[in-house]
N, C-alpha and C positions, 0 to 999 in steps of 0.2 A: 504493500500500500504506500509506504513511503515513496518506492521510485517511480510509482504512478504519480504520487503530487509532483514531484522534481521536474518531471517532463510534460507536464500537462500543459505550460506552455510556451517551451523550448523542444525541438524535438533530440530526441536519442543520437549520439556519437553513430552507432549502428542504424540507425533506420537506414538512411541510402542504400545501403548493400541488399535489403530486403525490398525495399522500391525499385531498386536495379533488377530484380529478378521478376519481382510481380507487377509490375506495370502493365499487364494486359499482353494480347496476344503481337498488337503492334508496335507497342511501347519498351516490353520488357528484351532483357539480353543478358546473355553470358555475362561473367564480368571477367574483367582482363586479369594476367597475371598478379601485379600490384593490389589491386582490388580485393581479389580474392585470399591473400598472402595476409593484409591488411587483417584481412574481415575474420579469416580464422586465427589468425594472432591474438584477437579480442576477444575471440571464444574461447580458446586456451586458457586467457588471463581470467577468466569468468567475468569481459566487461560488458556481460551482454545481457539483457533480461530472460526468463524462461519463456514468454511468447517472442520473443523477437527469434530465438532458436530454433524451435519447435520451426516456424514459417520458415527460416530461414533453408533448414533442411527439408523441409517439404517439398518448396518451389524447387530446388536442385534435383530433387528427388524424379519429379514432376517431367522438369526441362530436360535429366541425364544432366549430369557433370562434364563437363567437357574436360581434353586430356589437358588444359591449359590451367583452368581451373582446381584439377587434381593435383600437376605438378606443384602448382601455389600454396594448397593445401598440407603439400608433405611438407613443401618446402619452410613453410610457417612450425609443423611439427615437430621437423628436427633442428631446428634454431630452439624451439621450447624444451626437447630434449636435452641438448647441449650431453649427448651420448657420451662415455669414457672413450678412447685409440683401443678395443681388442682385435687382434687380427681374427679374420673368421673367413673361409672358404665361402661358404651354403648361408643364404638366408633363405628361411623356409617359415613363410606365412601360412597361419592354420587357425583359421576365423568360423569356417561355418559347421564343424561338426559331419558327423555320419546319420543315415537313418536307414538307408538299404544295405549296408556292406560296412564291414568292419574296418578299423581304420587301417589298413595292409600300408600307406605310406610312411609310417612310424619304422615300420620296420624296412623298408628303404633307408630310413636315416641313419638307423642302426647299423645298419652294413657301411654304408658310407662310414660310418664313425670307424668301425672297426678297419678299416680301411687308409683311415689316416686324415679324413676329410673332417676339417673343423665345422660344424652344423650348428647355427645359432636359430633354433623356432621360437617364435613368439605368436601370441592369440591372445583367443578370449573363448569367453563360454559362458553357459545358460539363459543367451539372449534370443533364442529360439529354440522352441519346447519340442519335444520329442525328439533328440539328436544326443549323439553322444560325442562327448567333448576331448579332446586331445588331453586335456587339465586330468579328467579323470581317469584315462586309461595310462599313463604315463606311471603313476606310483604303480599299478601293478604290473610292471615290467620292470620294478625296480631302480626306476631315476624319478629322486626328489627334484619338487618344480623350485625352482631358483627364485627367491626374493630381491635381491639387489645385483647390479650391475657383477660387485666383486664376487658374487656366488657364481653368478655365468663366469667368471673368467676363470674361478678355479674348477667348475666343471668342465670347459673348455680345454681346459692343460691336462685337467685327470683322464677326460674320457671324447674328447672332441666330439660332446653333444649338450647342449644346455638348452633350457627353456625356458622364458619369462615371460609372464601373462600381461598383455598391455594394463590392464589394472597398477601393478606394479612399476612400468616404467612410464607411463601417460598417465594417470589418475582420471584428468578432463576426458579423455578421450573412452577411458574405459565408462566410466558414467554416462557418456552419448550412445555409447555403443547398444549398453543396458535400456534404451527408450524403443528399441523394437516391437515389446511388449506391448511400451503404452499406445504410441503411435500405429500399431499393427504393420507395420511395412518398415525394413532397410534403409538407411540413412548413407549419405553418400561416405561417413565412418564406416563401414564395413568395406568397402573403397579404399579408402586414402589406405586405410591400415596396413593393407597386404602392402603397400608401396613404400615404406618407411625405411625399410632396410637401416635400421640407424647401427650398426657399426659397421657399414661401409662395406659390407661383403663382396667377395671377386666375382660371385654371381648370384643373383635372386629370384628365387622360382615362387611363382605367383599360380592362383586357380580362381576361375571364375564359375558361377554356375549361369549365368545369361552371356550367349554368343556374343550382343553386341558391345560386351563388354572389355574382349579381348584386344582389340584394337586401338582403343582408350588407356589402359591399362601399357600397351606396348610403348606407345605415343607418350603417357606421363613420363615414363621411366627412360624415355629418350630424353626428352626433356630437362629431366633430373641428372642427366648426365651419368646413368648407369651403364657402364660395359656391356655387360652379358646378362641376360635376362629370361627367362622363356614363362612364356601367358599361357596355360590353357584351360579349357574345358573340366575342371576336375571331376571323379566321381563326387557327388552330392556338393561341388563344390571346391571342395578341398585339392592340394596337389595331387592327387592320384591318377595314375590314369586306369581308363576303365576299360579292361582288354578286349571286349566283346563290343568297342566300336570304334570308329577311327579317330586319332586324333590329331589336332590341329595345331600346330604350334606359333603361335606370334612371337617371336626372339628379339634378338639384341647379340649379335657377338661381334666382341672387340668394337661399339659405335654403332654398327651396320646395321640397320632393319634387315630380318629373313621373316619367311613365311617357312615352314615345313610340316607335312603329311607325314603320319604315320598309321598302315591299313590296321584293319581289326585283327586280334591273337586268334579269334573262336569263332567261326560261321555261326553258331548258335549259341543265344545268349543265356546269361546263367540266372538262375531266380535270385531273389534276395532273399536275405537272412530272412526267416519268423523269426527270430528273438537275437538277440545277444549273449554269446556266453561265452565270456572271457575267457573261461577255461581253455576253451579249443582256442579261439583266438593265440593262448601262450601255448598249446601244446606245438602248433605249428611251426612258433617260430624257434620253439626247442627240437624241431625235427621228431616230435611224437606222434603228430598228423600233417596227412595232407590235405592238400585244399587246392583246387584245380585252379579254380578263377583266382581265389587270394595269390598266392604263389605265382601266377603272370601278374595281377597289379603289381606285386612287390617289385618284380626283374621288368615288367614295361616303365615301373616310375623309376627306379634305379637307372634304369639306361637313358632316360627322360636325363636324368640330371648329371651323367657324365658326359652326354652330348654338353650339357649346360658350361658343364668346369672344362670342356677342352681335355676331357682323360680320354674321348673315343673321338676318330673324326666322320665317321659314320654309324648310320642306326643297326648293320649289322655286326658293326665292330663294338658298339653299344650293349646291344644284346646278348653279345657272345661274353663283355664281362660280368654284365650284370650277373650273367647265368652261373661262371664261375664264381664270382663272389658270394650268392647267394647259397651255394653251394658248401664252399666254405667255411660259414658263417661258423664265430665260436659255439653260439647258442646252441648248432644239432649235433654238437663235438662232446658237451656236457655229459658226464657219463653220471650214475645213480650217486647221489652223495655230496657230488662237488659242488663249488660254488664260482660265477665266474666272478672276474672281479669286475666287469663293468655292466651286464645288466643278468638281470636273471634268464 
């Protein structure tokens, strides 16, 4: 009530940025990169009222964020982070959770870790109900989620895998995130997020679940001046790919925009889980069970992300290590008793 009197009759430092947007179907426009940089700098700082938010994300919601507009938006986020120097291979965003298919990209990571590949994931969770969240399948594979910057750096040197929940490193951001619920629909935060990469990683693998989002997404992160990047398509969202149909990739190597195909693993596709049961989930990746389709998500995202690091320079030279490392793995080495030292 008070910052209703205060503005009652001077308008809000913010209002422009929401008249820039909803001015009609004639009137209204993108806003440029400054604008947009400006406008979420004030949302970071919380100089903004909770209706003037709520709109503000709406109308973007509405129009699509443009890749100009996204880049502004990181670009204001990691000035607000003001991130620690750790070195990190893999940034690996994981924002929207599972609902058909168990999280099989986790253990892509895991391989990659055990491999040598420093993996920094960050998310969020329980901003849309019925999915199962990276936050909580993580403890039961045996990696505690990291609270402060200095805990990813020492699990990064112990086990070159860490994971921190944007909650934790964005506070602002994670409380936007959480309005899913109210508002019933995605906010262009579920967006910028995956784009953040805040410590600078050599390449950043991004998932979209709407097509026309992948384009945007390539385009921000050119923008941002990201090297090596790859957009695509994930199962339910997430970086996975899903072997039972083709997938597309928007890139980034060394500067360069690519596009690349990759055809389907399976002519016929496989059902989704009825339920969830972690158990099999870890038997698998302890080499206890199999699991036809899990087991290509894992060596299709795996090979997804060595094309990304420049470890394979083609998709069957991809494939063929994923396959081998997958194979490999310590986890199906584990004999009755032991214990590994870096996940269960």
């Amino acid at each position: 009530m008070v910052m209703k009197n205060i503005y009652r009759h001077s308008e809000h430092p913010f209002a422009q940025y929401v008249r820039i947007l909803g001015k009609g179907k004639s009137g209204s426009r993108s806003l440029t990169f400054e604008e947009a940089k400006t406008a979420f700098g004030m949302i970071l700082r919380g100089e903004v009222l909770d209706a003037q938010l709520g709109a503000f994300l709406m109308l973007l919601r509405v129009k699509e964020e443009s890749a100009e507009e996204l880049a502004a938006f990181v670009t204001a986020t990691r000035e607000w982070l003001n991130a620690p120097q750790i070195a990190v291979d893999l940034d690996w965003s994981s924002y929207a959770g599972k609902r058909k298919h168990y999280p099989w990209f986790l253990l892509a990571a895991f391989v990659l870790a055990e491999n040598g590949v420093r993996v920094f994931m960050h998310g969020a969770s329980g901003h849309t109900v019925n999915r199962l969240y990276t936050e909580e399948v993580l403890p039961l594979l045996g990696h505690n989620l990291c609270e402060t910057w200095q805990q990813v750096e020492e699990r990064l040197n112990a086990v070159n895998f860490a994971y921190l929940s944007l909650d934790a490193f964005c506070p602002p951001l994670g409380n936007i995130i959480q309005l899913r619920n109210v508002m019933g629909l995605r906010s262009p935060v579920h967006t910028l997020s995956r784009l953040i990469n805040p410590l600078n990683a050599k390449c950043s693998l991004q998932a979209i679940f709407h097509p026309a989002y992948r384009e945007s997404h390539q385009l921000a992160a050119q923008q941002l001046g990201y090297q090596n990047t790859m957009v695509i398509k994930g199962e339910g969202g997430e970086y996975e790919r899903n072997p039972d149909g083709r997938c597309l990739v928007k890139g980034i190597k060394n500067g360069e925009l690519y596009d690349l195909e990759w055809p389907m693993m399976f002519e016929e596709r496989h059902a989704a889980e009825e339920a969830f049961e972690l158990e099999d989930f870890l038997a698998v990746w302890r080499g206890k069970k199999s699991h036809q389709y899990g087991e290509a998500a894992v060596v299709g995202t795996l090979a997804l992300a060595l094309i990304g690091l420049q470890r394979a320079d083609n998709q069957e030279q991809a494939l063929a290590l994923a396959t081998t490392w997958w194979q490999q793995r310590k986890s199906a080495k584990i004999k009755a008793g032991e214990q590994l030292d870096m996940f269960c």
